[in-house]
C-alpha positions as CSV (number, residue, x, y, z in Angstrom):
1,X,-14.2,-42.8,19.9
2,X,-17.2,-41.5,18.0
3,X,-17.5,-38.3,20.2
4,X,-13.8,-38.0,19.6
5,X,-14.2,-38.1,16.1
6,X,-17.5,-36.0,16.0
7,X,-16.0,-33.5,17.9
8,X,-13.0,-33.2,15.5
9,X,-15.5,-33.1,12.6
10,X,-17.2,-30.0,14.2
11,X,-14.1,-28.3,15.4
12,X,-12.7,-28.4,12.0
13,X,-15.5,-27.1,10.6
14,X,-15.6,-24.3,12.8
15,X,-12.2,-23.5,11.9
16,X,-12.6,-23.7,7.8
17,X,-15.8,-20.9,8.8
18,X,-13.5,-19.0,10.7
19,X,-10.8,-18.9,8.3
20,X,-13.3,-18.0,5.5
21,X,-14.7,-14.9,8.0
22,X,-11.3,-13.9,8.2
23,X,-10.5,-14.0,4.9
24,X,-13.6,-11.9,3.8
25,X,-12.6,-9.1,6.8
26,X,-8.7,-9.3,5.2
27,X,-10.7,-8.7,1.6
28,X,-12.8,-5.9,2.8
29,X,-10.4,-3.7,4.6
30,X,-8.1,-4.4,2.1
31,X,-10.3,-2.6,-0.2
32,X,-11.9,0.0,1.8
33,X,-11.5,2.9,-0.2
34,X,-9.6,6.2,1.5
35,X,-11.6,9.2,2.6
36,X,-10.5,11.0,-0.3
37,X,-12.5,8.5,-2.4
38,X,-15.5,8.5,-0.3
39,X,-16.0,11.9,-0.5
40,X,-15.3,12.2,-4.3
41,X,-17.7,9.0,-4.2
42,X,-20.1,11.0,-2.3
43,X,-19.9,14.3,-4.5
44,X,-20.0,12.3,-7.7
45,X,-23.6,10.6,-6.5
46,X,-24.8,14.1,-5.9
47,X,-24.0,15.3,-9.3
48,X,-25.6,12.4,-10.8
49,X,-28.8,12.4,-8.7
50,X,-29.1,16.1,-9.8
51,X,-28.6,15.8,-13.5
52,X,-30.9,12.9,-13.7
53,X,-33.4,15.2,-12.1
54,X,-33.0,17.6,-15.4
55,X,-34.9,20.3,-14.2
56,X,-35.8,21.8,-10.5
57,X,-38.7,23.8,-10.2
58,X,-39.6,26.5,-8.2
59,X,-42.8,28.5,-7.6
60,X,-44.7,29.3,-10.4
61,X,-42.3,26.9,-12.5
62,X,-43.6,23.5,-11.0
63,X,-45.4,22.1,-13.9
64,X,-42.6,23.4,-16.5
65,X,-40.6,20.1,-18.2
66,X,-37.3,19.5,-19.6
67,X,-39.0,19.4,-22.9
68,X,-40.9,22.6,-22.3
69,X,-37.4,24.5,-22.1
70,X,-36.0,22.8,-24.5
71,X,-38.7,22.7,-27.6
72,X,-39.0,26.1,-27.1
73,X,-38.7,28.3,-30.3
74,X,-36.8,31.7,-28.8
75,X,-34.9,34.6,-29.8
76,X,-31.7,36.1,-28.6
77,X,-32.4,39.8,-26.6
78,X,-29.2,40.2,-24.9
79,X,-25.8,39.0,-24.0
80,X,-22.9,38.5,-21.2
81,X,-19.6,37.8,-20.8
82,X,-20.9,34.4,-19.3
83,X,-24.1,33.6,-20.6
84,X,-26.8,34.4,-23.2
85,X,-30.7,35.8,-23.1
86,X,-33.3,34.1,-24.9
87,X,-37.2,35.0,-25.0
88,X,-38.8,31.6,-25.7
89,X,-42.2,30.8,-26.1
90,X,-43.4,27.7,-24.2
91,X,-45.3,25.7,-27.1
92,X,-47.5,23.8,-24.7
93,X,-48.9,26.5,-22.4
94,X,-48.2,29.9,-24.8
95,X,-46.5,31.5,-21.9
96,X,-43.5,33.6,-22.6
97,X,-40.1,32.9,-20.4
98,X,-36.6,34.6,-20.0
99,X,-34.0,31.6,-20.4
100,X,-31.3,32.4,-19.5
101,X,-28.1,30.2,-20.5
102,X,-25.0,30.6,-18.2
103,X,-21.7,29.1,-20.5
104,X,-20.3,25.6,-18.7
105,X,-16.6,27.5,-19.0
106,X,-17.8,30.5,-16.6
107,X,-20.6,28.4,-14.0
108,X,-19.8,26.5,-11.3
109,X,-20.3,23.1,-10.9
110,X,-23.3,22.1,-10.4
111,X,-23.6,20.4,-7.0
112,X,-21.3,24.0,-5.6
113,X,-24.3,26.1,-7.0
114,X,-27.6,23.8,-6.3
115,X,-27.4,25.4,-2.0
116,X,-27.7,29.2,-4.0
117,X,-29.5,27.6,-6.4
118,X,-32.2,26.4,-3.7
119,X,-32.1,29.6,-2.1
120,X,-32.3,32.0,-4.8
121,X,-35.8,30.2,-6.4
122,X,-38.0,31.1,-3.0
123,X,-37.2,34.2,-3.0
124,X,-40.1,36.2,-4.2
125,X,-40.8,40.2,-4.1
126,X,-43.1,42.3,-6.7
127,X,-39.9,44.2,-7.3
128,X,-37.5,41.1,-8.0
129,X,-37.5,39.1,-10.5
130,X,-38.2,36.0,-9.4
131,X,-36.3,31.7,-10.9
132,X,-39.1,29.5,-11.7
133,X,-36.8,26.5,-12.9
134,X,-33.2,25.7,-13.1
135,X,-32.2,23.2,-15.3
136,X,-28.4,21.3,-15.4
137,X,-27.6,19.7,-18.7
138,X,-25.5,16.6,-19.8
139,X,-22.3,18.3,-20.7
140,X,-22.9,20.6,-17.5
141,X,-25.1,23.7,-19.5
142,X,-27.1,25.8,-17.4
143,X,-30.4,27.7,-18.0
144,X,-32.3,29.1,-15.6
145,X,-36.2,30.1,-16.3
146,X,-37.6,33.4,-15.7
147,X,-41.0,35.4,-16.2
148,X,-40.6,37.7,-19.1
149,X,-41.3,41.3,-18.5
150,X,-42.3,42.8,-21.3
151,X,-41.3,46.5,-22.1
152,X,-37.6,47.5,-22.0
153,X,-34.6,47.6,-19.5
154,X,-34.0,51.0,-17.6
155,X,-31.5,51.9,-19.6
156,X,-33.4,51.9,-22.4
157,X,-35.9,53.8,-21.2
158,X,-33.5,56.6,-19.7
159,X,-31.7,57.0,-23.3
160,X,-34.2,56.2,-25.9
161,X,-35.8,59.1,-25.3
162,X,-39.4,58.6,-24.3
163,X,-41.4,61.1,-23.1
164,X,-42.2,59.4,-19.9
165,X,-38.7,59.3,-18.1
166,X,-39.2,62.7,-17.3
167,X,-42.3,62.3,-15.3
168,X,-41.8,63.0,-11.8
169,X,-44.6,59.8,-10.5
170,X,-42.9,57.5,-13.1
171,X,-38.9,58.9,-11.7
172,X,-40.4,58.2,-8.3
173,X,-42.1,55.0,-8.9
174,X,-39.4,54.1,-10.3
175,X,-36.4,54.9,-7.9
176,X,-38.0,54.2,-4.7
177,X,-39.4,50.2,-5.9
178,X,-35.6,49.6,-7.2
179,X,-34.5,51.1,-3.5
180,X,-37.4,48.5,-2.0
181,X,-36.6,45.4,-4.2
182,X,-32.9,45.9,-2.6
183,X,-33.8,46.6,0.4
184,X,-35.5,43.1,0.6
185,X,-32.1,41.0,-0.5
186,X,-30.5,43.2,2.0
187,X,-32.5,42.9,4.6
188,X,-35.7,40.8,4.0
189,X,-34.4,37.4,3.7
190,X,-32.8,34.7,6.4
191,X,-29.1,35.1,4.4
192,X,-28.6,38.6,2.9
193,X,-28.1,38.6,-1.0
194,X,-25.8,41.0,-2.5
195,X,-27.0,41.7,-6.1
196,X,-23.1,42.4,-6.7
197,X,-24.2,43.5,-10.7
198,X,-26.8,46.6,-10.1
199,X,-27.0,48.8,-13.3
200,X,-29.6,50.3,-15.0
201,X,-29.5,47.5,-17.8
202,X,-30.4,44.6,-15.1
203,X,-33.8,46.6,-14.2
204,X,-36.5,45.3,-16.3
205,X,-39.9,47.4,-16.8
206,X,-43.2,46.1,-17.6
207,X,-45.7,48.0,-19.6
208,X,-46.7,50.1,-16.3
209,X,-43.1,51.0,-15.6
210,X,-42.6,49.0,-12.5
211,X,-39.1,48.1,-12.0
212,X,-37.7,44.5,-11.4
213,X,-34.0,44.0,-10.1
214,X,-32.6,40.7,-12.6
215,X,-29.3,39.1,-12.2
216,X,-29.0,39.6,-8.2
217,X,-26.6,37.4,-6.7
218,X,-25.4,36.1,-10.4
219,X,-21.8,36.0,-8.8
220,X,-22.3,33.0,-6.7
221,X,-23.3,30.7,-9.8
222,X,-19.9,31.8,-11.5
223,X,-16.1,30.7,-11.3
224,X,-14.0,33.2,-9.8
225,X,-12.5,34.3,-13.0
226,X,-15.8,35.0,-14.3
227,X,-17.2,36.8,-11.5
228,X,-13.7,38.6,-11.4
229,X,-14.8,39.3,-15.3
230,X,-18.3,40.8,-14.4
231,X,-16.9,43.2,-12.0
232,X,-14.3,44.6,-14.6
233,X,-17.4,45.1,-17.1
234,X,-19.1,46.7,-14.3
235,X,-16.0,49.3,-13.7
236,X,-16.3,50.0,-17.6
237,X,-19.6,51.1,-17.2
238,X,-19.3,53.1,-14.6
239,X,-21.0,51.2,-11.5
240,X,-18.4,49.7,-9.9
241,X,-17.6,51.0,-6.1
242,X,-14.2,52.6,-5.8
243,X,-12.9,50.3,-3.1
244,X,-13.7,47.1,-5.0
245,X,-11.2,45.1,-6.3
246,X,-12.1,41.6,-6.7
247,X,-16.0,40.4,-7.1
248,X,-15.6,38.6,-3.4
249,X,-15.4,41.7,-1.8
250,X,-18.8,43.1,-2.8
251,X,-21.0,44.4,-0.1
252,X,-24.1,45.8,1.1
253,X,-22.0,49.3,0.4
254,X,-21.3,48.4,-2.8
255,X,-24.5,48.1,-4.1
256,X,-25.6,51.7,-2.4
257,X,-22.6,53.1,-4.7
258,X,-24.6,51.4,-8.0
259,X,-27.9,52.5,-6.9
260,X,-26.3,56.2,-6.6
261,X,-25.1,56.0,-10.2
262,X,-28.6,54.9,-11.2
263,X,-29.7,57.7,-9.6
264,X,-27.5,60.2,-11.4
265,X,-28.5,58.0,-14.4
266,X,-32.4,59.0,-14.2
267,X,-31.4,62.7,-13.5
268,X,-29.1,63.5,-16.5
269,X,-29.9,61.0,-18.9
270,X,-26.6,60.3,-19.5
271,X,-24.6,57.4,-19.7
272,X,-22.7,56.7,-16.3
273,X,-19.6,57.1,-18.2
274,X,-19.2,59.4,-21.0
275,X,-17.2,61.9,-23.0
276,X,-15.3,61.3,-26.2
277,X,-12.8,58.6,-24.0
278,X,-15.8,57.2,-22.0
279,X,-13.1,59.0,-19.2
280,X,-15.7,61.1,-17.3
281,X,-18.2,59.8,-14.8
282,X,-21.3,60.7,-13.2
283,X,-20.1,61.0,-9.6
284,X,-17.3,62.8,-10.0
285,X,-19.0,65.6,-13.1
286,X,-21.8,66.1,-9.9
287,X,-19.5,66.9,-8.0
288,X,-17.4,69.1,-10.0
289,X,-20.8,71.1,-10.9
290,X,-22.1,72.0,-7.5
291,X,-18.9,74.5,-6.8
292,X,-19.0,76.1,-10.1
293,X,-23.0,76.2,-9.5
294,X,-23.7,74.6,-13.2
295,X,-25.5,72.0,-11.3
296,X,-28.9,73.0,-13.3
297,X,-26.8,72.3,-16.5
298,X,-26.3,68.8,-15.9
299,X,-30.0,67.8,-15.3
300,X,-32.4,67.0,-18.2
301,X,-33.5,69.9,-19.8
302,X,-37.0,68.0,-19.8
303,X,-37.2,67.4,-15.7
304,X,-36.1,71.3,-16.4
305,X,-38.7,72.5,-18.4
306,X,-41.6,70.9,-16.5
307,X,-41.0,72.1,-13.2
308,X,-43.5,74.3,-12.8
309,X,-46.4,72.0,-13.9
310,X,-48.7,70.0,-11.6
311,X,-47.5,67.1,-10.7
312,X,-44.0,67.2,-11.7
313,X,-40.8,67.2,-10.3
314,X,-39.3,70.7,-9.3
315,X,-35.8,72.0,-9.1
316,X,-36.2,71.4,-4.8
317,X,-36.9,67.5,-5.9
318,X,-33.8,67.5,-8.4
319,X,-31.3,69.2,-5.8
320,X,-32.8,66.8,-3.1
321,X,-32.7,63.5,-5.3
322,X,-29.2,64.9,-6.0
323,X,-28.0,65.0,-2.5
324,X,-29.2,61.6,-1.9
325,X,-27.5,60.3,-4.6
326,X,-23.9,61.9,-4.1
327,X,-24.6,60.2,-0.4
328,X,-24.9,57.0,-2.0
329,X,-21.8,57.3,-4.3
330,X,-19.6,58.5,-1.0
331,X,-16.1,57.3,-1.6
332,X,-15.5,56.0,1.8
333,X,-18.3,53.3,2.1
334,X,-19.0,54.3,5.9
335,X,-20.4,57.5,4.9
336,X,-22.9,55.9,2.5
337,X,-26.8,55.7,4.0
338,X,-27.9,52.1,4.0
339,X,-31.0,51.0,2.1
340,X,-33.6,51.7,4.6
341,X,-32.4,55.1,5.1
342,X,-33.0,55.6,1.5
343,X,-36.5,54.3,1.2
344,X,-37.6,56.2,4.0
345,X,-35.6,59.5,2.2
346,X,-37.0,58.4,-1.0
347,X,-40.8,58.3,0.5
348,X,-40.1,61.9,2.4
349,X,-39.1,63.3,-1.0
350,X,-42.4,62.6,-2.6
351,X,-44.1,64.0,0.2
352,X,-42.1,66.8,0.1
353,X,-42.3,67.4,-3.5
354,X,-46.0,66.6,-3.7
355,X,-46.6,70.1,-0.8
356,X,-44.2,71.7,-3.0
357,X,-46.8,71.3,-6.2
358,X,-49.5,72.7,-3.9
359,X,-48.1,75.8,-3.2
360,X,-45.3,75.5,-1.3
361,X,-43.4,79.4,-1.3
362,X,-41.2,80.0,-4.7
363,X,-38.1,81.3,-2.2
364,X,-37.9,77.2,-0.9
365,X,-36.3,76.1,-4.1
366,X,-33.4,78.6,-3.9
367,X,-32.4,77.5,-0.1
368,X,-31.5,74.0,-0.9
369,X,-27.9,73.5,0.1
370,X,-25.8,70.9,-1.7
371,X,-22.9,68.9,0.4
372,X,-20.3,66.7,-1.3
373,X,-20.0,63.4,-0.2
């Protein structure tokens, strides 16, 4: 009788365990959330562990702090449609920095951008301007932490009228690092990189005139609508390729078309778009000249005037940097050269122009033959 009744004693203990296990497996899938809310659990972690980390830092940006950025007394040099420029002096090492702020209402979110994000602040090139930080804010503000270059913008240089932007070695310098800084996001890296916003006012110069591409791939870190918004200010200016019609088709191709205009932009000095209704580009004036053969009219008078000095560009560079540039602005994108065929034209050019200088026969100039693209 007392096994009987020891046995029932364990049985129904086994039973009250069981019931509670069962209980607790009825509880748990009874609350298992849907795969909906996983992944929204999922994303929601990854945005928090990446604002808590404030600040990423990249080469040459590792020891930089949120409070660096931050404290940082800066001015205002320039301004988007989706973000603001600020040169800020970095109080605890006296460096100088390019913030620049992207507006919450035109970036992505933050956990969409941190893969292009990642990518974009290892890529390094003495003809790129290269993200030492990126930092992610509590109401979802962006900055992200350049070197400062110190002299001017392209553009500036081209229409403020300094007497260097008529030197042949500084044209030349100049054309063929822009044509090697985008050959390397073409070409040089494991993903390609469109720059997707090439104009002469996103090519910085320091005080030796060395070009630096900014803003490349700028288009990823936006919403649609304000990528959409970038393009549209590129058309107004005159660098947008004629097939484009929404920022997400913007290609290799397209950027050849920019760097054409840029081109045209270093020849004339002119605006890429001009005229008293800003209706007249450079492409299409180019190619209006060459039949009429007023091509000479449309070239600075100053690349004009110092041909015939040592060391300078002559009319047989101007008609051959004019051909490569109509190539580049092609309307049909197939018939446009690709970016190693125009550093290796840009490098014969200088040669050329450089046996030119030391005596190359006066009757070579006058046998140049200009094609429309």
């Amino acid at each position: 009788m007392e096994k009987r009744h020891e046995f029932k004693l364990i049985l129904g203990s086994i039973s009250a365990f069981l019931l509670l296990v069962l209980f607790l497996i009825a509880y748990i899938l009874r609350w298992k959330p849907s795969r909906e809310e996983s992944i929204e659990v999922r994303n929601s972690k990854h945005v928090e562990e990446f604002e808590a980390e404030d600040l990423i830092g990249f080469p040459g940006g590792e020891d930089l702090t949120v409070h660096d950025i931050l404290d940082a007394p800066g001015e205002v040099v320039g301004k988007s449609s989706y973000g603001t420029l600020y040169q800020a002096s970095l109080q605890r090492s006296g460096s100088v920095v390019l913030l620049q702020f992207l507006r919450p209402s035109c970036a992505g979110r933050a956990n969409d951008v941190l893969p292009t994000i990642r990518m974009m602040g290892f890529i390094r090139h003495s003809n790129l301007v290269p993200l030492q930080a990126f930092y992610v804010g509590p109401r979802g503000e962006k900055l992200l932490v350049h070197p400062f270059v110190s002299r001017s913008t392209l553009s500036q240089f081209l229409h403020d009228g300094t007497g260097e932007s008529h030197r042949w070695t500084v044209i030349h310098n100049i054309s063929l690092c822009i044509a090697i800084g985008l050959d390397h996001l073409h070409n040089g890296l494991q993903k390609s990189i469109i720059h997707g916003n090439l104009k002469s006012k996103n090519i910085l110069l320091d005080s030796y005139y060395q070009p630096y591409l900014s803003d490349f791939g700028m288009h990823l870190l936006l919403k649609p609508s304000s990528a959409q918004e970038m393009l549209e200010d590129s058309a107004d200016q005159g660098y947008k390729a004629p097939e484009l019609t929404k920022m997400k088709d913007v290609s290799k191709e397209s950027d050849i078309y920019s760097f054409g205009v840029i081109v045209l932009e270093i020849l004339t000095g002119k605006e890429p778009t001009y005229g008293n209704s800003f209706d007249i580009n450079l492409p299409t004036s180019m190619r209006n000249a060459i039949p009429n053969h007023k091509v000479f009219e449309i070239f600075r008078p100053e690349l004009l005037n110092q041909s015939n000095h040592q060391n300078s560009i002559t009319k047989e560079g101007l008609l051959l940097y004019l051909q490569l540039a109509i190539d580049c602005c092609s309307s049909p994108p197939s018939l446009r050269p690709d970016i190693k065929q125009i550093v290796r034209k840009l490098e014969e050019i200088g040669q050329q122009i450089c046996g030119i200088n030391r005596g190359m026969a006066p009757h070579m100039v006058e046998t140049t033959d200009i094609t429309m693209g």
